[in-house]
C-alpha positions as YAML, in Angstrom:
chain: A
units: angstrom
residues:
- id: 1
  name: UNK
  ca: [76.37, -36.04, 104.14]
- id: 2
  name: UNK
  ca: [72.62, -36.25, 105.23]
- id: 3
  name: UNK
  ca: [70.67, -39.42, 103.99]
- id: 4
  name: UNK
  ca: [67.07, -39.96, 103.28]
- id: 5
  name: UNK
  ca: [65.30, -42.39, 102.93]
- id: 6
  name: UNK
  ca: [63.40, -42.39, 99.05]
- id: 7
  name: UNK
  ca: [59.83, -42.25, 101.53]
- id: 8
  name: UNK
  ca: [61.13, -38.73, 103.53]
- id: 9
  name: UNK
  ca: [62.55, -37.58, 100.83]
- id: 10
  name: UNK
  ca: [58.80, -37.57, 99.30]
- id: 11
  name: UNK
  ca: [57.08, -36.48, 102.50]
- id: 12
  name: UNK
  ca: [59.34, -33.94, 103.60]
- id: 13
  name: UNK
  ca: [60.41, -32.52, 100.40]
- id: 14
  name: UNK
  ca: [60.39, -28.71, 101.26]
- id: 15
  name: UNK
  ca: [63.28, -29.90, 104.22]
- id: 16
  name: UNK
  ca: [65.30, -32.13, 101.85]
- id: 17
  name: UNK
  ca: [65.28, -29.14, 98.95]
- id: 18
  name: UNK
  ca: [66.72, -27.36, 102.43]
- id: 19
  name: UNK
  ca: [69.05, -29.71, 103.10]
- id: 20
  name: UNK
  ca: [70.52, -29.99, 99.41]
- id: 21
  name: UNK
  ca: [71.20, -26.07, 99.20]
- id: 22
  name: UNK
  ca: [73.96, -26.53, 101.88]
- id: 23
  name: UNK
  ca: [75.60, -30.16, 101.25]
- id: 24
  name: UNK
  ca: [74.76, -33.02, 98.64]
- id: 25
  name: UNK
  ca: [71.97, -35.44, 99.83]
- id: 26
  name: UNK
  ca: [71.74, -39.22, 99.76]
- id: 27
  name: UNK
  ca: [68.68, -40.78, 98.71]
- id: 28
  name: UNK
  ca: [68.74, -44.21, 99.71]
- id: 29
  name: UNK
  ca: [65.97, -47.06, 98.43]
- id: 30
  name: UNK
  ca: [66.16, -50.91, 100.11]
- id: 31
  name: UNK
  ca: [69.57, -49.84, 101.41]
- id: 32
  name: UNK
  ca: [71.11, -48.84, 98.77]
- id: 33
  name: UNK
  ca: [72.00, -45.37, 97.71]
- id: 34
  name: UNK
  ca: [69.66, -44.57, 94.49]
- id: 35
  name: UNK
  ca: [70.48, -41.15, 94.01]
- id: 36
  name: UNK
  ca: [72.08, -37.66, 95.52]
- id: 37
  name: UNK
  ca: [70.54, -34.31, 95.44]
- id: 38
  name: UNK
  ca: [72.86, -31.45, 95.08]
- id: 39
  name: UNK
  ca: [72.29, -27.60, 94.99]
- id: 40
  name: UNK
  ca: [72.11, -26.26, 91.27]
- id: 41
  name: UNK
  ca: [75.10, -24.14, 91.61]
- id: 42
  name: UNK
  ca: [77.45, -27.35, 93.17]
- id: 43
  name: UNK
  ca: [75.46, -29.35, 89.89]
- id: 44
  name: UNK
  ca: [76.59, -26.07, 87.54]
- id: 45
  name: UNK
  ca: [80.55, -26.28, 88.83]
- id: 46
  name: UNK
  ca: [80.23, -29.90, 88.36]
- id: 47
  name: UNK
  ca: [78.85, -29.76, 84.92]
- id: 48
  name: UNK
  ca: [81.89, -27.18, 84.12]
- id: 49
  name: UNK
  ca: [84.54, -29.65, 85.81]
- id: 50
  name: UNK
  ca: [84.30, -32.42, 83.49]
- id: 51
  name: UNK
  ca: [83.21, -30.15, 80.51]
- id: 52
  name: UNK
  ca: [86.73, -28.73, 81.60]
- id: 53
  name: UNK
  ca: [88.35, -31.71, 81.94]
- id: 54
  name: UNK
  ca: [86.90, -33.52, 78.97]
- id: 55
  name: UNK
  ca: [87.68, -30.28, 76.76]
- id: 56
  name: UNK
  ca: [91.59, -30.63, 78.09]
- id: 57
  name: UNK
  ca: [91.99, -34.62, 77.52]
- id: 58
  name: UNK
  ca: [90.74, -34.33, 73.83]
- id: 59
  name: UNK
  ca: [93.08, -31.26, 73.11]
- id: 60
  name: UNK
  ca: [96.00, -33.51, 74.40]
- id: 61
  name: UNK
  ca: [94.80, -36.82, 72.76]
- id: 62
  name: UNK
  ca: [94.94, -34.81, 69.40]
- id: 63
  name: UNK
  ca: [98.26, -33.42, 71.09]
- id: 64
  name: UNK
  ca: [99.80, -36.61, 71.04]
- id: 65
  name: UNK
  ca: [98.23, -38.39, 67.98]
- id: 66
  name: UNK
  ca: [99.52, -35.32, 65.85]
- id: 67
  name: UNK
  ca: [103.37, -35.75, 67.64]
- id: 68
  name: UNK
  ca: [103.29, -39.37, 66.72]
- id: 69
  name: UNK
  ca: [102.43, -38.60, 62.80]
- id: 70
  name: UNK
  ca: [98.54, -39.01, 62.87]
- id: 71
  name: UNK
  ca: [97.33, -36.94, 59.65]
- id: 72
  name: UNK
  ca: [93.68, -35.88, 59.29]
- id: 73
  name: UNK
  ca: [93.72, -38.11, 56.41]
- id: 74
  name: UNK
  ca: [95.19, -41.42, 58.73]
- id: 75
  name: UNK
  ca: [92.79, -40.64, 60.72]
- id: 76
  name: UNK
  ca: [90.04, -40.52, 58.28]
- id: 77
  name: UNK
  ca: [91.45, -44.37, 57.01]
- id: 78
  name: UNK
  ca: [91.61, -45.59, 60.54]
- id: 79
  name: UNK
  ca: [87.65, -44.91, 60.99]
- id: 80
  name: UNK
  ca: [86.79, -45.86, 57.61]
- id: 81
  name: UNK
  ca: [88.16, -49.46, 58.10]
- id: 82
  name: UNK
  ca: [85.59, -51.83, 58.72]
- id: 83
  name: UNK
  ca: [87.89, -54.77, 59.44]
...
Protein backbone atom coordinates (compact mmCIF):
# COMPACT_ATOMS: atom_id res chain seq x y z
CA UNK A 1 0.00 0.00 0.00
CA UNK A 2 1.50 3.44 -1.08
CA UNK A 3 1.78 6.14 1.75
CA UNK A 4 1.73 9.84 1.63
CA UNK A 5 2.53 12.06 3.53
CA UNK A 6 -0.81 14.64 4.42
CA UNK A 7 1.80 17.58 2.59
CA UNK A 8 2.16 15.30 -0.99
CA UNK A 9 -0.92 14.24 -0.76
CA UNK A 10 -1.91 18.15 -1.13
CA UNK A 11 0.80 19.00 -3.64
CA UNK A 12 0.59 16.15 -5.78
CA UNK A 13 -3.00 15.47 -5.70
CA UNK A 14 -3.66 14.64 -9.46
CA UNK A 15 -0.82 11.50 -8.72
CA UNK A 16 -2.36 10.40 -5.40
CA UNK A 17 -6.16 10.45 -7.10
CA UNK A 18 -3.81 8.07 -9.58
CA UNK A 19 -2.55 6.12 -7.13
CA UNK A 20 -6.00 5.45 -5.24
CA UNK A 21 -7.76 4.13 -8.56
CA UNK A 22 -5.43 1.04 -8.42
CA UNK A 23 -4.81 0.23 -4.51
CA UNK A 24 -6.02 2.05 -1.21
CA UNK A 25 -3.70 4.96 -0.10
CA UNK A 26 -2.30 5.88 3.30
CA UNK A 27 -2.33 9.32 4.35
CA UNK A 28 -0.11 9.69 7.13
CA UNK A 29 0.11 13.12 9.49
CA UNK A 30 3.10 13.31 12.45
CA UNK A 31 3.51 9.57 11.83
CA UNK A 32 0.53 8.42 12.22
CA UNK A 33 -1.86 7.14 9.65
CA UNK A 34 -4.86 9.86 9.48
CA UNK A 35 -6.70 8.55 6.74
CA UNK A 36 -6.82 6.08 3.44
CA UNK A 37 -8.00 6.98 0.06
CA UNK A 38 -9.67 4.30 -1.85
CA UNK A 39 -11.16 4.16 -5.45
CA UNK A 40 -15.07 4.81 -5.41
CA UNK A 41 -15.90 1.47 -6.74
CA UNK A 42 -13.51 -0.51 -3.80
CA UNK A 43 -15.53 2.40 -1.33
CA UNK A 44 -19.06 1.17 -3.22
CA UNK A 45 -18.24 -2.86 -2.53
CA UNK A 46 -17.25 -1.81 0.84
CA UNK A 47 -20.31 0.15 1.58
CA UNK A 48 -22.37 -3.09 0.24
CA UNK A 49 -20.16 -5.52 2.53
CA UNK A 50 -21.22 -4.35 5.79
CA UNK A 51 -24.69 -3.14 4.51
CA UNK A 52 -24.63 -7.00 3.69
CA UNK A 53 -23.36 -8.08 6.65
CA UNK A 54 -25.24 -5.78 8.98
CA UNK A 55 -28.58 -6.71 7.00
CA UNK A 56 -27.67 -10.67 7.79
CA UNK A 57 -26.71 -10.22 11.70
CA UNK A 58 -30.07 -8.36 12.42
CA UNK A 59 -32.16 -11.03 10.44
CA UNK A 60 -30.44 -13.69 12.73
CA UNK A 61 -30.55 -11.62 16.03
CA UNK A 62 -34.42 -11.48 15.41
CA UNK A 63 -33.76 -15.25 14.34
CA UNK A 64 -32.77 -16.15 17.62
CA UNK A 65 -34.72 -13.73 19.92
CA UNK A 66 -37.99 -15.12 18.19
CA UNK A 67 -36.61 -19.10 18.88
CA UNK A 68 -36.07 -18.19 22.46
CA UNK A 69 -39.86 -16.75 22.93
CA UNK A 70 -39.21 -12.94 22.34
CA UNK A 71 -42.82 -11.53 21.29
CA UNK A 72 -43.15 -8.12 19.58
CA UNK A 73 -44.94 -7.21 22.62
CA UNK A 74 -41.72 -8.48 25.16
CA UNK A 75 -39.92 -6.68 23.19
CA UNK A 76 -41.90 -3.58 23.27
CA UNK A 77 -41.76 -4.00 27.54
CA UNK A 78 -38.07 -4.62 27.46
CA UNK A 79 -37.48 -1.00 25.74
CA UNK A 80 -40.12 0.64 27.57
CA UNK A 81 -38.45 -0.12 30.99
CA UNK A 82 -36.69 2.67 32.31
CA UNK A 83 -35.16 0.84 35.28
Amino acid sequence: MQTYTANEAKTRFGQFIDHAQREPVRVVRHDRVVGVMVSAQDFEAMRAFYADRLSRNLQDTARAAEANGLTEAGLEALLADES
